[in-house]
N, C-alpha and C positions, 0 to 999 in steps of 0.2 A: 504494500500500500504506500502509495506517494506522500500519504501527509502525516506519514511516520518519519521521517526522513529526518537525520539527523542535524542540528542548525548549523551556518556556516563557520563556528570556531574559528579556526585558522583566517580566513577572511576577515575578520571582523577584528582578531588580535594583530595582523598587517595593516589594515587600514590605521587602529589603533598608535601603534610605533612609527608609522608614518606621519601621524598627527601630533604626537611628542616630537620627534625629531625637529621635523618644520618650526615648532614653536621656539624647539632649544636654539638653534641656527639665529631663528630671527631674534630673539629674547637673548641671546648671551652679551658677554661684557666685552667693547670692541680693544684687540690688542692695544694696551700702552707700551712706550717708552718713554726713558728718559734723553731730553735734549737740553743745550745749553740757552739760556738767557742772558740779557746783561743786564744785571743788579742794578747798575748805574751806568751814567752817559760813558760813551768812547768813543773817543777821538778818535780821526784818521793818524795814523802811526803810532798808537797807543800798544803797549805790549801787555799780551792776557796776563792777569793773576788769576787763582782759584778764586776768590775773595772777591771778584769782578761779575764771578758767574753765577746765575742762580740755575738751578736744575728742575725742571720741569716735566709734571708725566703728558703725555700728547699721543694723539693717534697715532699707532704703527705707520702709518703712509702719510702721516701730514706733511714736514718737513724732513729735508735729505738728511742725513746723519755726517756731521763733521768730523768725527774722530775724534781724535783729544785735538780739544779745541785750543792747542797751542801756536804760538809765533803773534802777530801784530794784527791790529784791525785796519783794512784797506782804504776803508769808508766811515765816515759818522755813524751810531749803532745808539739808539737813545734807548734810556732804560725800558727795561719790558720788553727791547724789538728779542726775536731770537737770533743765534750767533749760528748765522748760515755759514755751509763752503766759500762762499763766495764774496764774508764780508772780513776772510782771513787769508792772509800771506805769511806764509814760511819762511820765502826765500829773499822777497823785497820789504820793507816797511814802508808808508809815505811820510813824508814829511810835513812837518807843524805847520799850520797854517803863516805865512809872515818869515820861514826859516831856510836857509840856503844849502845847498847840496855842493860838498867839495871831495875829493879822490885824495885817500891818507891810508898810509899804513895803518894795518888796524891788530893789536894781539891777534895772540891764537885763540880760539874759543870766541872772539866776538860774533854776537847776532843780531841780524833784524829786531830793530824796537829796544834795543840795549842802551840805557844811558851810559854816556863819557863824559870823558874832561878831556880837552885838548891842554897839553898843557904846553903854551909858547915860550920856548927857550929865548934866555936875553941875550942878544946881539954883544953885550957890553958887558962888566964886571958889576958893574957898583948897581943896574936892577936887577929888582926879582924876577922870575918867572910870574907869568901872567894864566891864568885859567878862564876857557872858556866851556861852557856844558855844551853838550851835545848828544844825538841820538844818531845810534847805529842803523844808513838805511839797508847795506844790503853789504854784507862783508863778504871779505878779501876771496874769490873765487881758488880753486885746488888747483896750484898752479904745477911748473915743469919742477922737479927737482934737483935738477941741474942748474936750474937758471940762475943768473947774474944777481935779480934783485925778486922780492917779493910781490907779487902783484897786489895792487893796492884794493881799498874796500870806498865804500861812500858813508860819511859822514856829514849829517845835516847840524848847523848851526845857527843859532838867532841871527835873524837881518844886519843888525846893528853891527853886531862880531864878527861877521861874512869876511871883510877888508882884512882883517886884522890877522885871524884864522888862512885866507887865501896866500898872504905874503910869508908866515912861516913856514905853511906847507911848501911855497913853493922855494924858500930858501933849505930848505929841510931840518928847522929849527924847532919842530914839534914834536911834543912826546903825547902817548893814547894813553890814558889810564880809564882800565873799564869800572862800571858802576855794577850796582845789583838789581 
């Protein structure tokens, strides 16, 4: 007899788990990570600290992932924006708004976004040495090991100082001292 017939079970616990699944898919929590902020304003040529960055959970796919977000900021970056790939330089810094770019010897270990001191040797005996600050824009590339002389790095220096800073360099009366 037909309407003895056993009910769909099986059918009914597929339709079932298909009806959970869909829910769980659409109903679950979308992947985060963590990406970097900036705490506060950054300057074009500013060099990252930890203490600059705020870390943020965001959507798996929102923004790109920077890495460790070390070396200098390329562009202005105002608190809250996030610290995109593309708002960081490894290998170049820029330089301060109002500050001049000159080619000097630089230590070994200097980097982009590193402050200096140039420090101008006296011509004479009876003055001092003179100090001017400065930031490292893009140091001294790996040069021949043979070569003659060192290839030089760029260091940026306030406007004012530019003259001052260019006639030592070019007499080669300057010494790099690096900063932290």
């Amino acid at each position: 007899m037909y309407w003895f017939r056993r009910p769909p079970y099986l059918r009914w616990a597929a339709a079932a788990l298909l009806i959970i699944t869909a829910a769980w898919l659409d109903l679950r929590p979308e992947p985060t990570v963590l990406r970097p902020f900036a705490a506060v304003d950054l300057a074009a040529g500013t060099a990252i600290k930890p203490s600059q960055l705020e870390w943020r959970e965001v959507p798996d796919d929102l923004l790109p992932d920077p890495g460790d977000p070390t070396g200098t900021i390329s562009r202005w970056v105002a608190a809250g924006e996030p610290v995109v790939p593309s708002a960081l330089s490894s290998d170049r810094a820029v330089a301060p708004e109002g500050w001049w770019t000159l080619e000097t010897r630089l230590p070994q270990g200097a980097y982009p976004g590193q402050a200096v001191h140039l420090i101008l040797l006296p011509s004479e005996i009876d003055t001092a040495p003179h100090s001017i600050p400065g930031v490292v824009i893009a140091s001294a590339p790996e040069g021949d090991p043979l070569a003659f002389e060192e290839l030089p790095g760029l260091v940026a220096v306030p406007g004012e100082s530019a003259t001052i800073a260019a006639a030592a360099v070019a007499e080669r009366a300057v010494a790099v001292i690096l900063g932290s």
